[in-house]
C-alpha beads as a LAMMPS data file, in Angstrom:
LAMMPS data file: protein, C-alpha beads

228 atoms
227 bonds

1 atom types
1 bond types

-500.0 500.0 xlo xhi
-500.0 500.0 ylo yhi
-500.0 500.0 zlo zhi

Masses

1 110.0

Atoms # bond

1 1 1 27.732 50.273 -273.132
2 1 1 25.972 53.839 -274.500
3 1 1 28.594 56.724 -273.256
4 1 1 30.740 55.659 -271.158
5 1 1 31.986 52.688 -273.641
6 1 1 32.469 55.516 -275.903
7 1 1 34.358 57.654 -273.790
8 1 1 36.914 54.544 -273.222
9 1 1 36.869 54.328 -277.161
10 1 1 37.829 57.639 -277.417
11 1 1 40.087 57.770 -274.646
12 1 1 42.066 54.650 -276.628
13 1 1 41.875 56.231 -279.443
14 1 1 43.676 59.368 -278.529
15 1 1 46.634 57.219 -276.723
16 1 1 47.360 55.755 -279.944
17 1 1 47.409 58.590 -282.142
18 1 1 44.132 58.541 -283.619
19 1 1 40.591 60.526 -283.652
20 1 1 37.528 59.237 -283.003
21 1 1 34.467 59.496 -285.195
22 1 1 30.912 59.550 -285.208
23 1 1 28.891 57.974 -287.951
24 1 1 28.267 61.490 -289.586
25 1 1 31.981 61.238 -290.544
26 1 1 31.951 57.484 -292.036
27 1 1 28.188 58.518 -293.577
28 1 1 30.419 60.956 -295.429
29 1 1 32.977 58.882 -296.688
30 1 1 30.613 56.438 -297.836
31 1 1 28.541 59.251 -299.771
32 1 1 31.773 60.554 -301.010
33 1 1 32.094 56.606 -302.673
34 1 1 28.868 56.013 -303.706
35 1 1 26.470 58.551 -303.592
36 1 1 24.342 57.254 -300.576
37 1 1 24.522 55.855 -296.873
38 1 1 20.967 53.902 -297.731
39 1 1 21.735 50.224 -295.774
40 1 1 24.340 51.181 -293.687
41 1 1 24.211 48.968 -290.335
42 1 1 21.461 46.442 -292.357
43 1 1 18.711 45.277 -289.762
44 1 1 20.751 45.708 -286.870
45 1 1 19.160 47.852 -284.013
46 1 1 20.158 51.260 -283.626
47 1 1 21.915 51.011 -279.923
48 1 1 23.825 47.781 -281.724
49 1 1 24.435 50.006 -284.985
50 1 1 25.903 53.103 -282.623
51 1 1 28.334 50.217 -280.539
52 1 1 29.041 49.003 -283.658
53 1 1 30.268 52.286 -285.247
54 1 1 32.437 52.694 -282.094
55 1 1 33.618 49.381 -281.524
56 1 1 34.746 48.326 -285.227
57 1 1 37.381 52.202 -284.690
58 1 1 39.338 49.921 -281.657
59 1 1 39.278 47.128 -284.168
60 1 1 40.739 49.228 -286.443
61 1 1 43.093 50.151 -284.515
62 1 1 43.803 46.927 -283.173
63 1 1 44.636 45.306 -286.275
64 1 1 46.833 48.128 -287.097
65 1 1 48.462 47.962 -283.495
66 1 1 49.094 44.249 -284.501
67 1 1 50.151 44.844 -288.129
68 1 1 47.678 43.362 -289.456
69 1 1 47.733 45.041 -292.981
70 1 1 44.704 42.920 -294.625
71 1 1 42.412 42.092 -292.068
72 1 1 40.342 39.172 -292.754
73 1 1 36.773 39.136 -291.926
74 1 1 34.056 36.706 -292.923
75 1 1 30.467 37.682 -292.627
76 1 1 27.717 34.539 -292.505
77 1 1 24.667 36.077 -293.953
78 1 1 25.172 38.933 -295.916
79 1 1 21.685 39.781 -297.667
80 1 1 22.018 42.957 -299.233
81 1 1 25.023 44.226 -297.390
82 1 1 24.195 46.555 -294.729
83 1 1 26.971 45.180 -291.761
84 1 1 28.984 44.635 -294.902
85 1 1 29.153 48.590 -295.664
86 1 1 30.321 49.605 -291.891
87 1 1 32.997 46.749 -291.716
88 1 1 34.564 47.298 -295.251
89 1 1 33.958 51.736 -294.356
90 1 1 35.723 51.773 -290.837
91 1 1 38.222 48.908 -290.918
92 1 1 41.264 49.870 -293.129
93 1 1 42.103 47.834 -296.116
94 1 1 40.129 44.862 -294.971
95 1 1 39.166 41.930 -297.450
96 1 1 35.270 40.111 -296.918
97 1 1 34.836 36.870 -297.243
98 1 1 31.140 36.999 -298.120
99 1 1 28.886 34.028 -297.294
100 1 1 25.695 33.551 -298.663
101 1 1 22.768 31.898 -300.557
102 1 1 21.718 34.899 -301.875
103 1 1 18.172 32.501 -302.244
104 1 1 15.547 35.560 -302.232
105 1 1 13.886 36.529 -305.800
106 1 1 13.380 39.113 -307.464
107 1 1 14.051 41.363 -304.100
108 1 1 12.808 45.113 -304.425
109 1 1 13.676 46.577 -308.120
110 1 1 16.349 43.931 -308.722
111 1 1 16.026 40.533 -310.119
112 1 1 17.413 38.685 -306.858
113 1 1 18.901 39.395 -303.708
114 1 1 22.437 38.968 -305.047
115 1 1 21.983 41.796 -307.644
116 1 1 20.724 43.781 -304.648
117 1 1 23.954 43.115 -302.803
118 1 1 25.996 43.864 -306.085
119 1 1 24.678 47.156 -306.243
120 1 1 24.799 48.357 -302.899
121 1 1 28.448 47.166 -302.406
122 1 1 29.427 48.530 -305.772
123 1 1 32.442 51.000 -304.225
124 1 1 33.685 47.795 -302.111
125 1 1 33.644 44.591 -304.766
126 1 1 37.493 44.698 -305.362
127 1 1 37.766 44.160 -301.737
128 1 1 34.459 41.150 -301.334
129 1 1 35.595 37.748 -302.102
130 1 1 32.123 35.669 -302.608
131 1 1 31.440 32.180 -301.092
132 1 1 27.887 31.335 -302.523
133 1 1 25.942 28.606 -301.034
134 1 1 25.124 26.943 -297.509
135 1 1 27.305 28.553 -294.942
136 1 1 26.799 24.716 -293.268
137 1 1 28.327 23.162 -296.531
138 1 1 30.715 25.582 -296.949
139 1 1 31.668 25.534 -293.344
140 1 1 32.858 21.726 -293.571
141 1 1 36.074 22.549 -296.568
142 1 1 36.652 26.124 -294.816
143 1 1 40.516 26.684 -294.764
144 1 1 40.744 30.537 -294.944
145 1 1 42.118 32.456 -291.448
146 1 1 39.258 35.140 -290.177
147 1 1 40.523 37.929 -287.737
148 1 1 36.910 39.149 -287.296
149 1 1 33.739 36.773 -287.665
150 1 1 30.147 37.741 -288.198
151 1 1 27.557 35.027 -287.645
152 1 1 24.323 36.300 -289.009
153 1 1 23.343 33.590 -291.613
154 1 1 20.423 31.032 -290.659
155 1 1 19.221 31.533 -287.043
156 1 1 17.638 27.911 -286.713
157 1 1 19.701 25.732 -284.052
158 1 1 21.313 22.947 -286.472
159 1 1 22.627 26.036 -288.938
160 1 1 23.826 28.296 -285.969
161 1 1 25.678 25.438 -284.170
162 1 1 27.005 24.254 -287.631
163 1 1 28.052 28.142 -288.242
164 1 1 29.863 28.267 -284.567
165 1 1 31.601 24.884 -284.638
166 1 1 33.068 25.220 -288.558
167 1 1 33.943 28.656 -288.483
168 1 1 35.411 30.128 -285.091
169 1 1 38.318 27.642 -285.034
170 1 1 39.656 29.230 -287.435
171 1 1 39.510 33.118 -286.400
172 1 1 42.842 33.714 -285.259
173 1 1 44.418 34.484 -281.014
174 1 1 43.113 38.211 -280.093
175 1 1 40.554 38.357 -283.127
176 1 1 36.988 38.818 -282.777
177 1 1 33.381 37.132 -283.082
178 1 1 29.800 38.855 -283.612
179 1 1 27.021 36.821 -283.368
180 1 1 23.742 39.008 -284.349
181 1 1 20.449 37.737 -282.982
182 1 1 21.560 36.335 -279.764
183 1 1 18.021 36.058 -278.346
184 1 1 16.485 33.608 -281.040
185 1 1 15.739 30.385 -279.656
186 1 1 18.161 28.844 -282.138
187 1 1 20.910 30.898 -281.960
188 1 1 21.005 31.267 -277.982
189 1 1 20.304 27.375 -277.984
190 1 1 23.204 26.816 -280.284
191 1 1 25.593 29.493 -278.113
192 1 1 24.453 27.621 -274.977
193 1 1 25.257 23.656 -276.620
194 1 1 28.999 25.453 -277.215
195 1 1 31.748 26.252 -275.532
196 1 1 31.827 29.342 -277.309
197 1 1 31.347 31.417 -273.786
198 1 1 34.704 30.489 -272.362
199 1 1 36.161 33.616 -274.790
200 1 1 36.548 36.926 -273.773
201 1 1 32.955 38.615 -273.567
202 1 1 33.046 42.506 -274.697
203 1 1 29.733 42.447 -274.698
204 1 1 26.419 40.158 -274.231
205 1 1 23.286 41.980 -275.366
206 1 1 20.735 42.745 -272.571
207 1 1 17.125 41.452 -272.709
208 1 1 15.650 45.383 -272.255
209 1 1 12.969 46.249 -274.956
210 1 1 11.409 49.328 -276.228
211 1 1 7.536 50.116 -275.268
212 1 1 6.303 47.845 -278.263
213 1 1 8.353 44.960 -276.551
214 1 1 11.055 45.010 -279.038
215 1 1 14.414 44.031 -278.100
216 1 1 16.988 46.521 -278.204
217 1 1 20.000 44.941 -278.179
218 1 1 21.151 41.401 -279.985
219 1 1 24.729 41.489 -280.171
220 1 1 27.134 39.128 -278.859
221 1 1 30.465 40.056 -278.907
222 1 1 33.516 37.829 -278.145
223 1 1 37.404 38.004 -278.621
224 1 1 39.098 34.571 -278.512
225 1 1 41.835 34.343 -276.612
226 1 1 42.951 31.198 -275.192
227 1 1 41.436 27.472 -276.314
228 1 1 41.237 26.799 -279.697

Bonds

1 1 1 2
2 1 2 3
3 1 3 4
4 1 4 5
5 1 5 6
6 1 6 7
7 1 7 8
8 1 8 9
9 1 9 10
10 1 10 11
11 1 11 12
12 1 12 13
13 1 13 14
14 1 14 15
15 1 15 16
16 1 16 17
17 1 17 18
18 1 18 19
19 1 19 20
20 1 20 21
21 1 21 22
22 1 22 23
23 1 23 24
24 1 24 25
25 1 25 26
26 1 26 27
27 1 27 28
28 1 28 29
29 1 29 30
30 1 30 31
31 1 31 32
32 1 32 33
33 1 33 34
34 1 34 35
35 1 35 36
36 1 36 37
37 1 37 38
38 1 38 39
39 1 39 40
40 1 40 41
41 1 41 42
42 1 42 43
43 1 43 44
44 1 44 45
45 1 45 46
46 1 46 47
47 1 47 48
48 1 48 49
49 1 49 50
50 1 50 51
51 1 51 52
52 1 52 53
53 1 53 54
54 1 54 55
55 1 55 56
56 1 56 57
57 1 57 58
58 1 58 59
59 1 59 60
60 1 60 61
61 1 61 62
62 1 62 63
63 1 63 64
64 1 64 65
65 1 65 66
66 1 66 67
67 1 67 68
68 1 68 69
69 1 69 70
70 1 70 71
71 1 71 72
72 1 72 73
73 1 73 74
74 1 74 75
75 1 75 76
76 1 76 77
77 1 77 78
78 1 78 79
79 1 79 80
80 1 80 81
81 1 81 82
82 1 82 83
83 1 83 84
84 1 84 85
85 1 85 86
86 1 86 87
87 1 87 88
88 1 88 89
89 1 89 90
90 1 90 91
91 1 91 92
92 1 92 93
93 1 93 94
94 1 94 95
95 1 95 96
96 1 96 97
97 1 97 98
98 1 98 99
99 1 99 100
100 1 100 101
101 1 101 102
102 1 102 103
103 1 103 104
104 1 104 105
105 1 105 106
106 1 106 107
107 1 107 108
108 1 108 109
109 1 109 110
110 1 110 111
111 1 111 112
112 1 112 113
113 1 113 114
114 1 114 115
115 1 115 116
116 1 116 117
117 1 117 118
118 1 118 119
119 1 119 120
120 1 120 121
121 1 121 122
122 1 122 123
123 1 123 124
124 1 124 125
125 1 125 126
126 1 126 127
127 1 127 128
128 1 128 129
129 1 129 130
130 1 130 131
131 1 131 132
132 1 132 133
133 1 133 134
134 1 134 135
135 1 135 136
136 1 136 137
137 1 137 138
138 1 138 139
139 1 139 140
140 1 140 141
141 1 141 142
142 1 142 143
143 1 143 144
144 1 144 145
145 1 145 146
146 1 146 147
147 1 147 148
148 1 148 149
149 1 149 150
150 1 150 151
151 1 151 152
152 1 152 153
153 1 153 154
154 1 154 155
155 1 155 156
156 1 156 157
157 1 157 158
158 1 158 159
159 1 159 160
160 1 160 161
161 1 161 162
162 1 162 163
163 1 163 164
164 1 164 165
165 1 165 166
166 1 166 167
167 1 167 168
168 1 168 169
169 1 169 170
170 1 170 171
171 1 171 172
172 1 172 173
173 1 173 174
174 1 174 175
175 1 175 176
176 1 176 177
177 1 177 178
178 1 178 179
179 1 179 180
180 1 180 181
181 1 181 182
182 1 182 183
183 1 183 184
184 1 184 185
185 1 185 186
186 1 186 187
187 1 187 188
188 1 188 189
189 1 189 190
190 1 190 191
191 1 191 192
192 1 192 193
193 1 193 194
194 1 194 195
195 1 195 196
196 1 196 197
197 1 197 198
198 1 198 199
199 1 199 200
200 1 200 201
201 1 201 202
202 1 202 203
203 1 203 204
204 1 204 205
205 1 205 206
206 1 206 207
207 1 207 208
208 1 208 209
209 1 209 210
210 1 210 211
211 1 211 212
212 1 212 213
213 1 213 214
214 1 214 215
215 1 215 216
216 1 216 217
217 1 217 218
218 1 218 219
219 1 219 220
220 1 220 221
221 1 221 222
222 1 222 223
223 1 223 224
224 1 224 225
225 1 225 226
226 1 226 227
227 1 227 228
């Protein structure tokens, strides 16, 4: 991806109208709400965090191009937040569906994870809808339509199969699915055992890692078009 995906988001941008921005500029706006960018992109790795910053702008933009005035995203394992911050910061007017156990206890200086989460999505909790529990449970009774998914929840193979078959049937033609952790035994396992490949790929992480042999990118990235 690195420049030259960021040139073509720029380059889309500008047909349509609209500026691009680095981080520096969404950093602000998030100060400007709460006082602090601490979080912001979670655990994801920095060359997923910088593609994410870009690619959630065309996202943006898509929804807009498709008026799509509330997008709808739900996010499978939300901990404290951190992918949480950049989706609710970049993508206009969005609602998240917020799935989680919320199981850790007491986390840092707060008496559990979900206090954690409370307090670093302060600025955003009129627009966070909470589902608390199993994603796998919830999963079975879900009804609501998703025009962006984020499958970061339990990375063993039953969970991150469960996660994939209950949930992306139901993200809508044209929208999108993130799957973090893509190299996990479980979670590549579970994308294997699926059909879930046949969608559009935007981008499949590589297997490069850093001189301490850590991987530098785990981000799958699909659009569903076509099947169901």
């Amino acid at each position: 991806m690195g420049y030259k995906f960021r040139d073509e988001v720029k380059n889309l941008l500008t047909r349509n109208g609209r500026e691009y921005h680095d981080e520096e500029y969404y950093f602000k706006i998030l100060e400007n709400l709460r006082g602090t960018v601490n979080g912001w992109g979670g655990w994801s790795t920095l060359r997923d965090r910088y593609f994410l910053a870009d690619f959630l702008q065309l996202v943006n933009l898509e929804f807009a191009l498709s008026g799509i005035k509330t997008p709808k995203i739900t996010e499978i394992g939300v901990f404290r937040g951190g992918t949480s911050l950049m989706f609710l910061t970049i993508i206009e007017n969005a609602v998240l569906h917020a799935i989680d156990n919320w199981s850790a206890g007491p986390f840092e200086d707060y008496k559990t994870l979900k206090h954690a989460f409370l307090h670093d999505m302060s600025c955003f909790l009129d627009r966070v809808i909470f589902h608390d529990g199993d994603s796998q449970e919830i999963g079975k009774t879900w009804k609501e339509e998703i025009n962006l998914l984020y499958i970061d929840g339990c990375h063993d193979y039953e969970a991150a199969k469960a996660d994939i078959e209950n949930f992306v049937p139901h993200v809508t033609q044209g929208g999108f699915i993130l799957i973090d952790d893509f190299w996990m035994d479980g979670v590549k396992k579970a994308i294997d055992e699926t059909d879930i490949m046949k969608f559009d790929i935007i981008k499949k992480p590589s297997d490069e890692k850093d001189g301490n042999g850590t991987t530098l990118e785990k981000l799958l990235v699909l659009r569903k078009r076509g099947g169901k």
